[in-house]
C-alpha positions as CSV (number, residue, x, y, z in Angstrom):
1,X,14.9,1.2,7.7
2,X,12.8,-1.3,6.1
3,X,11.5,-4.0,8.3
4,X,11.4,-7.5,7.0
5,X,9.3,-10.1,9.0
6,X,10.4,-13.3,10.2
7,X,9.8,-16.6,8.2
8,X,6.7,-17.3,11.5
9,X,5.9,-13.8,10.7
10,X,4.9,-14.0,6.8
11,X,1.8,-15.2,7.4
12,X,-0.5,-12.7,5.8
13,X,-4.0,-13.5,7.8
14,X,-5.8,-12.0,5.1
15,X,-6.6,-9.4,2.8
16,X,-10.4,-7.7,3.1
17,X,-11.3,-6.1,-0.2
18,X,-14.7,-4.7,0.9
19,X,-15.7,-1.5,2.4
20,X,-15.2,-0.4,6.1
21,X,-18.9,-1.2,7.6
22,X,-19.2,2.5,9.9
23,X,-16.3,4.3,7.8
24,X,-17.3,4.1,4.9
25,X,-13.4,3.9,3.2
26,X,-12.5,1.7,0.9
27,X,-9.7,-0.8,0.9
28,X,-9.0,-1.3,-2.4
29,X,-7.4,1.6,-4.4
30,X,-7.7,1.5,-8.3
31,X,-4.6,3.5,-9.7
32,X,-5.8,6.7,-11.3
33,X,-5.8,6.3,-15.4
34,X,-1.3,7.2,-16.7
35,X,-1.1,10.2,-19.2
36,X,1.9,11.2,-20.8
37,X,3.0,14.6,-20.1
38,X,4.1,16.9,-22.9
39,X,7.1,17.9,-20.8
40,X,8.3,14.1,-20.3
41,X,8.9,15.0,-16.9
42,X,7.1,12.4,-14.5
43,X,6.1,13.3,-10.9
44,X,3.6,12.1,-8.5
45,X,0.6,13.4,-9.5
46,X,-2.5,12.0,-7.4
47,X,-3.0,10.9,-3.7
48,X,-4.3,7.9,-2.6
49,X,-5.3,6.5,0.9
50,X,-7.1,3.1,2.4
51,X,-8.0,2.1,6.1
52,X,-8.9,-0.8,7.8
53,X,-9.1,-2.1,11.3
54,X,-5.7,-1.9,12.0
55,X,-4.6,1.3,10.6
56,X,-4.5,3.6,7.6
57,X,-2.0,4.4,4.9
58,X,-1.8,7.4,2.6
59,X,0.2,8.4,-0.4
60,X,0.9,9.3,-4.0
61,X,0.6,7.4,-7.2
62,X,4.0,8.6,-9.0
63,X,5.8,8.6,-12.3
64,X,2.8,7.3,-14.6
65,X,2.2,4.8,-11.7
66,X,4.9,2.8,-11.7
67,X,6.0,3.9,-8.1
68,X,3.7,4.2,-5.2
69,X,5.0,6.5,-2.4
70,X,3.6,7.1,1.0
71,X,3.2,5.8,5.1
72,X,1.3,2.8,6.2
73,X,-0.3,3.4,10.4
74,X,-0.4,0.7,13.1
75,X,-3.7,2.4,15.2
76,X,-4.5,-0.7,17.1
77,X,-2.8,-2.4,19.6
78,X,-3.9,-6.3,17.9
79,X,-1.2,-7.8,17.5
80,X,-1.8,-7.1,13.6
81,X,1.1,-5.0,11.8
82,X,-0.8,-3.5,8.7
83,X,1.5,-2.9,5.2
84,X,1.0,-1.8,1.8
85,X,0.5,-4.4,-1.3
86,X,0.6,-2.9,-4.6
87,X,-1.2,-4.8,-7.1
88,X,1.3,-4.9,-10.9
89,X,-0.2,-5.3,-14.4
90,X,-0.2,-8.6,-15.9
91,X,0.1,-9.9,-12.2
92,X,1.9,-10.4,-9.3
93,X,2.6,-7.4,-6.8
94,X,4.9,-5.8,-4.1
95,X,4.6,-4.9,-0.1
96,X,5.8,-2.3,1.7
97,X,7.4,-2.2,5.0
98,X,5.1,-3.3,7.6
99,X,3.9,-0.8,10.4
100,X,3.9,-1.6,14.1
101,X,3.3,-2.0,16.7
102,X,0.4,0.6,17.8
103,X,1.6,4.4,17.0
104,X,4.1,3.0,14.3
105,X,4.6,4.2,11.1
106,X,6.9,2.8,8.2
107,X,7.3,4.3,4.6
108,X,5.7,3.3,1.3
109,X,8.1,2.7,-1.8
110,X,6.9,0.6,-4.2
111,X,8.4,0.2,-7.6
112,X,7.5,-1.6,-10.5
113,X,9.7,-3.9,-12.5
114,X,10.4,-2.4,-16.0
115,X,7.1,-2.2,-18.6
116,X,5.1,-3.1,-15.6
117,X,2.7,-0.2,-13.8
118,X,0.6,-0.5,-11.0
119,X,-3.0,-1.1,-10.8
120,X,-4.3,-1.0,-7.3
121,X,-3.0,-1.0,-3.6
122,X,-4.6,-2.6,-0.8
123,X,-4.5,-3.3,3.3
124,X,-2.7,-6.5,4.6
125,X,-1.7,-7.3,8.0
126,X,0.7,-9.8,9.5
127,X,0.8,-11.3,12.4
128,X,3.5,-9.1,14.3
């Protein structure tokens, strides 16, 4: 079940596109470079996963990246519900479900609009 937040609930507080200080993890993903396969059969072919203060996410860049599969974490009891936003070429981008509250976990399934793949995935959090 996909949950959609509430108009008051939107408000994205902000997206951090530097490093964890102690971690070390990064919370900007680039998408890995898209190669044709001689087989024409397209499959998720390379993880991906990003943390931040309010929880993790992992996943798999699939189909020559124009879907993004995976689970977003709530790990903190803040009051922040972290989600998925998958950056698209030429602009513009998609969110996941959100996760929350702490010990929640909701599905990644992004998909890019035809001609369009994406580019990079990042950590945002509402207010939940």
């Amino acid at each position: 079940m996909i949950k959609k937040p509430s108009s008051r609930k939107r408000h994205v507080l902000g997206t951090v596109l530097a490093a964890v200080g102690l971690a070390g993890t990064a919370l900007v993903v680039t998408a890995p470079t898209a190669s044709a396969g001689s087989t024409g059969a397209l499959a998720c072919n390379q993880n991906w996963s990003i943390s931040s203060a309010q929880g993790y996410a992992n996943g798999q860049w699939c189909d020559g990246n124009t879907r993004v599969t995976g689970t977003v974490h709530d790990t903190k009891a803040d009051g922040r519900c972290p989600f998925v936003r998958g950056y698209l070429s030429g602009g513009g981008y998609h969110d996941s479900a959100w996760a929350g509250p702490k010990g929640d976990s909701s599905p990644v399934n992004l998909s890019a609009p035809s001609g369009r793949t994406f580019t990079s995935v990042a950590m945002n959090y509402i207010t939940c």
